[in-house]
C-alpha positions in Angstrom: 25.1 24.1 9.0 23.1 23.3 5.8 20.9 25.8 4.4 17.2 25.5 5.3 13.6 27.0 4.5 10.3 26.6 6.5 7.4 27.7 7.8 5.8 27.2 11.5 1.9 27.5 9.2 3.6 23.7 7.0 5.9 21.5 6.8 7.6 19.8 4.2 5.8 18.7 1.4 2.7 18.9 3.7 -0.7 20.7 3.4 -0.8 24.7 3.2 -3.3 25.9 5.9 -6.6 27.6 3.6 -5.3 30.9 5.6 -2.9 31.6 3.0 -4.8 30.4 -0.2 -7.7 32.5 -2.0 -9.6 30.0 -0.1 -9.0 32.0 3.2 -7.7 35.4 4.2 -4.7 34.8 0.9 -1.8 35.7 3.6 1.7 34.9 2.8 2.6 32.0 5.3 5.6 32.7 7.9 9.2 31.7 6.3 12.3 31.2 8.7 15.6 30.1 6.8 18.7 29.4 8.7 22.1 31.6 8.0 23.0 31.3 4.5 26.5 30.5 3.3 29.9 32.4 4.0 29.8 34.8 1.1 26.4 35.5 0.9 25.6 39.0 0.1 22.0 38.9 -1.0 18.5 36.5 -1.0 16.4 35.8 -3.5 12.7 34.4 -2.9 10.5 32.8 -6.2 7.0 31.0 -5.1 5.6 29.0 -7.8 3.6 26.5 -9.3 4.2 24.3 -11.5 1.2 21.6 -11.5 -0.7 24.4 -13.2 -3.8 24.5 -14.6 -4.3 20.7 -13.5 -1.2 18.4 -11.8 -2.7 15.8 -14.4 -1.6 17.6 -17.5 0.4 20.7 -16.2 0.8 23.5 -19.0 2.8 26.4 -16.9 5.1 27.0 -13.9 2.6 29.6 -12.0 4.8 32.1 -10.4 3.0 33.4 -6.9 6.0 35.8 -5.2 9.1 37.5 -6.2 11.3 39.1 -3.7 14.7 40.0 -4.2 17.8 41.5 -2.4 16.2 40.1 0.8 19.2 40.7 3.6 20.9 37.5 4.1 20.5 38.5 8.1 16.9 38.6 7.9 16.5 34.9 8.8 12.5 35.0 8.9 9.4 36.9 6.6 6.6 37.4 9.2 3.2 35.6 8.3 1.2 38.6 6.0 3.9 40.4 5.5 3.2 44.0 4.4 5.4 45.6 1.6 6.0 48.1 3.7 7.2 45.8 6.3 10.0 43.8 4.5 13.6 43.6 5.1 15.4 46.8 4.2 16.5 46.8 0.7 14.0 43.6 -0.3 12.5 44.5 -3.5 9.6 42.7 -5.2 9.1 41.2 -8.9 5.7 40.9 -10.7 4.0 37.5 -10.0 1.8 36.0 -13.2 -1.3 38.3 -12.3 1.1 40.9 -13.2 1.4 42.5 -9.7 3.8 42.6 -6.9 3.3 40.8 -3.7 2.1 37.7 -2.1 -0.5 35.4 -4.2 -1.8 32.3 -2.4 -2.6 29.3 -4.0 -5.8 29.2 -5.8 -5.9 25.9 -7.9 -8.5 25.4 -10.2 -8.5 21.7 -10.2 -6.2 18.9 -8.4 -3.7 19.2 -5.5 -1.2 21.0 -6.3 2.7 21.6 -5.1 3.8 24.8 -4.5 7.7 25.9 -4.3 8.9 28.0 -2.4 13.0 28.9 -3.2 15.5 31.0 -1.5 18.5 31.4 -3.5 21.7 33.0 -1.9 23.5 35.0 -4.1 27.0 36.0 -4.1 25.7 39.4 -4.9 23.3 42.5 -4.4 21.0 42.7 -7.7 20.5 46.3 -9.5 16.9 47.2 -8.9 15.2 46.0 -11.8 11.8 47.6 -11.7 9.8 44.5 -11.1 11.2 41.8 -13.0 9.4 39.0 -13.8 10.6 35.5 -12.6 12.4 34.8 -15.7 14.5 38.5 -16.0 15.2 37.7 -11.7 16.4 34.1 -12.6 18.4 35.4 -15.6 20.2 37.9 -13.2 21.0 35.3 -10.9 22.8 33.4 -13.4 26.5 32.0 -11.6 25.9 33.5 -8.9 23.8 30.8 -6.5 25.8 30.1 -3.6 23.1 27.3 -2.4 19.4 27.0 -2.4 16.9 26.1 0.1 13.4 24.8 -0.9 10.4 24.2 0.9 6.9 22.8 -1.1 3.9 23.1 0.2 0.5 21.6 -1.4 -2.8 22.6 -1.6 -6.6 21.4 -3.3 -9.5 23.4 -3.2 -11.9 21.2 -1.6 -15.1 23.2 -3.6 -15.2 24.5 -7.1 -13.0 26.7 -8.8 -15.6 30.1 -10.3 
């Protein structure tokens, strides 16, 4: 069995309902993986961005959730999850407003695509203290068993304030 990230709120490369976007009530969607690889001892989640500020001349990858040391048993992050309702042992890295937690999309201009990545590692990670994506992805370095990518897009359909 491959590997496999999705959501029952998007499919593939498909619109992400306004529900999880600053545009509605900014809840992290529903994600349901399948069993990760023989091996696997820890997941790794990075949302990000990187159409930002405008898909027509991106500048940045914006990062919008860190979660690491997810449980490879998990198999599913609830829609809205809580912090204190995630996986035992998941800890959380700073997204690029400098926070933990889920951060909808929120484009200022265009439609954008939005990655969402699980990584299974061949290993637990120390607890970092809220990395930031690029400390996380350091970390993480030759230990990827597989990944499993979903992308979901989104366009504000009034103006950015």
């Amino acid at each position: 069995m491959t590997f496999r990230l999705g959501s029952t709120a998007f499919t593939h490369n498909e619109t992400i309902p306004a529900l999880h976007t600053c545009d509605g009530r900014d809840l992290s969607p529903p994600l349901i993986w399948t069993e990760p690889p023989a091996g696997t001892r820890s997941l790794v989640l990075i949302v990000d961005d990187p159409d930002a500020p405008d898909p027509d001349a991106p500048k940045m990858t914006w990062t919008h959730w860190v979660l690491y040391n997810l449980p490879p048993t998990a198999g599913i992050l609830p829609e809205g999850v809580q912090d204190n309702a995630l996986p035992p042992g998941t800890l959380q890295g700073l997204n690029d407003w400098q926070r933990t937690g889920y951060g909808g999309p929120c484009p200022p201009i265009g439609n954008h695509r939005y990655f969402h990545k699980l990584y299974a590692l061949d290993k637990t990670l120390p607890d970092m203290r809220r990395p930031t994506k690029a400390m996380l992805i350091h970390s993480m370095d030759g230990h990827i068993l597989a990944q499993a990518e979903l992308i979901g897009r989104y366009q504000r359909h009034r103006q950015a304030r």
